[in-house]
C-alpha positions in Angstrom: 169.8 163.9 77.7 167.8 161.7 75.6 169.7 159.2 74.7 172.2 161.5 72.6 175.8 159.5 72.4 177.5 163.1 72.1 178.7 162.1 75.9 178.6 159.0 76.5 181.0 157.3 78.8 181.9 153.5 79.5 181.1 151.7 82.4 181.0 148.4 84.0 178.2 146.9 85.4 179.0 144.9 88.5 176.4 142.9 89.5 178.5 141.2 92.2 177.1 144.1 94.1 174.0 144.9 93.1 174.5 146.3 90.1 176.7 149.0 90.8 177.8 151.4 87.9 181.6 152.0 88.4 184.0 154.1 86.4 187.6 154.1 85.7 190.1 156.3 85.9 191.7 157.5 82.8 195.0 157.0 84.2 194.4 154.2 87.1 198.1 153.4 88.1 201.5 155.1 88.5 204.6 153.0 89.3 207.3 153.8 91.8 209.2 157.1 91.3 211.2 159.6 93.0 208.8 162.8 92.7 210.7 166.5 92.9 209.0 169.1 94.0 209.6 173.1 95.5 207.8 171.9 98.8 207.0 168.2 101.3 203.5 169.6 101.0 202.7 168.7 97.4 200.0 167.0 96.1 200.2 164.2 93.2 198.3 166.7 91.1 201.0 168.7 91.8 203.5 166.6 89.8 201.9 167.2 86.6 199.3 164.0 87.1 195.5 164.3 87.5 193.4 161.4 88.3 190.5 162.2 85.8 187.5 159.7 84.9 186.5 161.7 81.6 182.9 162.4 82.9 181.0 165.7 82.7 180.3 167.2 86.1 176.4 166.7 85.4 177.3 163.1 84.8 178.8 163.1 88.0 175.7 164.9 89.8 173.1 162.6 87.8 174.9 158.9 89.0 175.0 160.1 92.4 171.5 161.3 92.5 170.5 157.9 91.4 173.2 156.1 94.3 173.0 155.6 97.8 176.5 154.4 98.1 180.1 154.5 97.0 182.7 152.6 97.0 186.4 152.9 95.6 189.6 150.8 96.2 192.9 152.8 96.9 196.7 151.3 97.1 199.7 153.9 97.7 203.1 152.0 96.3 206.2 153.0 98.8 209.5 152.6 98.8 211.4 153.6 102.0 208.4 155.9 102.9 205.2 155.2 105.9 201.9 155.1 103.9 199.7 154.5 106.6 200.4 153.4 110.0 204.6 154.7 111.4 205.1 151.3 113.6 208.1 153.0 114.8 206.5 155.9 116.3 203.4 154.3 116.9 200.8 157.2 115.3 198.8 157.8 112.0 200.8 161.0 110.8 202.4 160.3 108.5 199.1 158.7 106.7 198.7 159.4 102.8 195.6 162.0 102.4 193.1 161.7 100.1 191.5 164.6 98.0 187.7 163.8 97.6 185.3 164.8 94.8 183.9 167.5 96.5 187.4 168.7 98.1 187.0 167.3 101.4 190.7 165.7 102.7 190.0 161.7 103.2 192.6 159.9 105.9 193.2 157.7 109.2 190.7 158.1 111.0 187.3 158.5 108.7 184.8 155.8 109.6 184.1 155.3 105.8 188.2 154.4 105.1 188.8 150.3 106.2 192.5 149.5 105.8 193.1 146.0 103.9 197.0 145.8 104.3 200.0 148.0 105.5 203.7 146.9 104.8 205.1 150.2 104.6 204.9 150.8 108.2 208.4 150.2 109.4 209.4 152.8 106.6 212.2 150.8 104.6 211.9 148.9 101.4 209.0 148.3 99.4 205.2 147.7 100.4 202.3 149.0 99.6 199.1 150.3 102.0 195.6 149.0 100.4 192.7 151.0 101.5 188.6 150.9 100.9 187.1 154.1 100.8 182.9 152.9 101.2 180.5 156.0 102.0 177.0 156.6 101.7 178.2 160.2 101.5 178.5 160.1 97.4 179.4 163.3 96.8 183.2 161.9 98.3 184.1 159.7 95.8 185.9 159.8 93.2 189.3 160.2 94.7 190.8 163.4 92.6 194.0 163.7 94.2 196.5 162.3 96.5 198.9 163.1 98.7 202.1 161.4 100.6 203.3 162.9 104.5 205.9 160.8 104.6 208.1 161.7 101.3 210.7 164.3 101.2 213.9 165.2 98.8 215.6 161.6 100.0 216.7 159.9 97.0 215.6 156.2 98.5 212.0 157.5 98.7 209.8 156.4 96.1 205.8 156.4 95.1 202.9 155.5 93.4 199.7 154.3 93.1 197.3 151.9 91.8 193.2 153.4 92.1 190.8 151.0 91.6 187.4 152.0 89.8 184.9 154.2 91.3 181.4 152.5 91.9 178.5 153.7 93.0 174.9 151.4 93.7 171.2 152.0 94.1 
């Protein structure tokens, strides 16, 4: 836009990986809580939370134009609830979904998701699933939304999150 500040945003530059250009979420983290809601079907966003990176949609459109890749770290917080993998039934269906940028549903499954731990699978206590979400697809990322199969009106079920920033490389 030449050069004007009007809309500028701030980044970091990692150069741990090329140089990527990552972004971070306004609100990046959101500690263990019981969540109501009318329906087991809702989405984080539902709760009155939006994961927003304060960028323009053109700014959006213009970094991944200029990006080949994307990368972006996601951990789901649980408490009594199966984030990922349900050891005691032995299936992915109960694993947390992810709402991409260009409203495709992220999960088990999608060659681009690489799990890097899992101690919520028995279902009881505390543990957290750690995933990395790593696409040439660009348009995926950022992660807008989230949302948990496994949490219903129990009052020992608890959630949150912790979303790591959004970086995208030549």
């Amino acid at each position: 836009n030449g050069g004007c500040s009007a809309d500028a945003i701030e980044v970091w530059c990692d150069m741990d990986h090329e140089g990527a250009t990552c972004i971070k979420a306004q609100k990046s983290a959101e500690k263990l809580r019981r969540y109501r809601s009318e329906s087991d079907d809702s989405w984080f966003g539902d709760y009155g939370f939006k994961l927003d990176y304060n960028m323009s949609i053109p700014q959006w459109n213009f970094l991944r134009l200029l990006s080949s890749e994307a990368r972006q770290r996601f951990t789901y917080r649980c408490e009594n609830s199966v984030g990922w993998e349900d050891s005691n039934q032995g299936n992915y269906d109960k694993a947390v979904l992810h709402l991409a940028a260009n409203d495709e549903i992220m999960t088990y499954g999608n060659a681009y998701i690489t799990l890097i731990k899992d101690t919520c699978k028995n279902g009881k206590g505390k543990g957290e699933v750690v995933l990395d979400i790593e696409t040439s697809e660009v348009n995926l990322l950022p992660v807008i939304d989230y949302r948990s199969l496994d949490f219903t009106r129990s009052k020992h079920q608890k959630h949150g999150f912790d979303l790591g920033m959004v970086c995208f490389r030549g």
